[in-house]
MARKOLKE-903345 format. One record per residue: residue in one letter; x, y, z of N, C-alpha, C in turn. Coordinates in steps of 0.02 Angstrom, whole numbers, plus 50000, padded with zeros to 5 digits. Example, Ala and Ser with C-alpha at 12.3 -4.5 7.8 and 13.67 -1.06 7.14 Angstrom:
A506604971650390506154977550390506604983550390/S506424988850354506844994750357506455000250394/
//
This chain:
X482895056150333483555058650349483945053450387/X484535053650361485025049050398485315049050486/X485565047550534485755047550574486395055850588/X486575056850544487145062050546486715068450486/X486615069250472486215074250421486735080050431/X487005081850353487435089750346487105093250325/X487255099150357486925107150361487265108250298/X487065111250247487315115850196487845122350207/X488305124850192488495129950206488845133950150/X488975140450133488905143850078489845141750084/X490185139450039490975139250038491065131050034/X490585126350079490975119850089490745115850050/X491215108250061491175104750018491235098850050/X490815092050038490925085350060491305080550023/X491725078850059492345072349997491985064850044/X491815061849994491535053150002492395050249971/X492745045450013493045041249994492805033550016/X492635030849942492555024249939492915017549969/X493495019449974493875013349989494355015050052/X494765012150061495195011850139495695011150130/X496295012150132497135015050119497435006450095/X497165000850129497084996250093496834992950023/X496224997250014496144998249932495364992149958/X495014989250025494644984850017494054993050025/X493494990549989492824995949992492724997950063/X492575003650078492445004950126491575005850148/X491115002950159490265001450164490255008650179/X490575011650256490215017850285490375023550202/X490425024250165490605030150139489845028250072/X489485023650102488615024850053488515028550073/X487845033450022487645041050052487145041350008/X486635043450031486085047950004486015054249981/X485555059649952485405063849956484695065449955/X484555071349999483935073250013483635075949959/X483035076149922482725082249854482905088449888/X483245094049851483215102149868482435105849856/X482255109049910481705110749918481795117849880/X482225121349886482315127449867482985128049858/X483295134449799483995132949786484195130449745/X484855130449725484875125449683485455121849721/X485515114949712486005111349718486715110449681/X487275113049712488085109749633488295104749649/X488345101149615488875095849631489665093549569/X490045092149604490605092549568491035085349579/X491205080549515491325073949564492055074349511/X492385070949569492925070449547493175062549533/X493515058749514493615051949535494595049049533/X494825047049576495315045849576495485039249584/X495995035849524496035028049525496695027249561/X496945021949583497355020249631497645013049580/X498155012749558498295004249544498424998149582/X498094995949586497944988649632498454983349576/X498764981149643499284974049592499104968549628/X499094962349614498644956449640499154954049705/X499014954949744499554951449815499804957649850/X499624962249824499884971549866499314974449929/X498964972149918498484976349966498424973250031/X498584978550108498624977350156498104975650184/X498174971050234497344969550270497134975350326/X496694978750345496614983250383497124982750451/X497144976850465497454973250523498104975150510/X498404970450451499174972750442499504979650446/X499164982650413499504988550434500154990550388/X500184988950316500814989750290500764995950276/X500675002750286500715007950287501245012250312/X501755008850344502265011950396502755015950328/X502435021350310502905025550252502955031450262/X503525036450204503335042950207503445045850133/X502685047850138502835050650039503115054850035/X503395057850065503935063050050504465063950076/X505115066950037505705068550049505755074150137/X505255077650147505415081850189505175080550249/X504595073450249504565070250291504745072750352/X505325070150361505675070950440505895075950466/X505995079550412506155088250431505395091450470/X504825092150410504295090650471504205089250528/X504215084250546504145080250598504625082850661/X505295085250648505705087550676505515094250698/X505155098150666504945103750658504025103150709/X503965098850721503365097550768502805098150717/X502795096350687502085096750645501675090250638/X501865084550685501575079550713501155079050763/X501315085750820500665086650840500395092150830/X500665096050784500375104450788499905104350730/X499845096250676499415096350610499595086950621/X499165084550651498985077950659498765075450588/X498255077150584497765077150520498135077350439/X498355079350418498855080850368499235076750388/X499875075650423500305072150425500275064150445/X499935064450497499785054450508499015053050447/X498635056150491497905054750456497385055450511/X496795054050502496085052550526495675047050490/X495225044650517494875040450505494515042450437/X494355048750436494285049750342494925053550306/X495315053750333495785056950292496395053450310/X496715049850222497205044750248497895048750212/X498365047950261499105052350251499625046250255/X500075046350231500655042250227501505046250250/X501415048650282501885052850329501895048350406/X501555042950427501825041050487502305038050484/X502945036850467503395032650482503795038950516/X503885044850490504315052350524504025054250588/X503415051950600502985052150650502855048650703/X503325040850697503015037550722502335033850766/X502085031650703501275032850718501055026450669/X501555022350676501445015150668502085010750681/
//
């Protein structure tokens, strides 16, 4: 067993993203799985491509991310949902959002 080991739970689901809002691989998102002792195991994979253009991709450092994918953006943001839903709107370290520029949060 790995250092972090997930509990099973009847409803949830684990998302592995490979790469980093930069588009370079991301190492932490290798993963194992344990044999099911009992049960059965589902799994359901999805895969989503991203187009990479040669000279586009930000260095973790740079930071060219300062955007907002959407029109309502700032109405949001105006509306406090910058700190009342962090997560969704800027991001987390596994979950990457492109709403900080309404946010200022780069």
């Amino acid at each position: 067993m790995g250092d972090n080991p997930l509990k099973p739970a009847k409803g949830s689901a684990v998302l592995f993203f490979n790469s980093r809002p930069s588009a370079s691989p991301d190492e932490r998102s290798m993963h194992t799985r344990c044999t099911v002792l009992e049960g059965k195991m589902w799994v359901a994979k999805s895969f989503y491509g991203r187009a990479i253009r040669s000279g586009t991709a930000q260095s973790e450092t740079g930071r060219g991310d300062c955007t907002d994918e959407d029109d309502k953006c700032r109405r949001w943001a105006a509306t406090g949902e910058c700190k009342k839903n962090p997560v969704f709107m800027i991001s987390s370290p596994d979950y990457y959002r492109t709403w900080r520029k309404s946010c200022n949060a780069c």
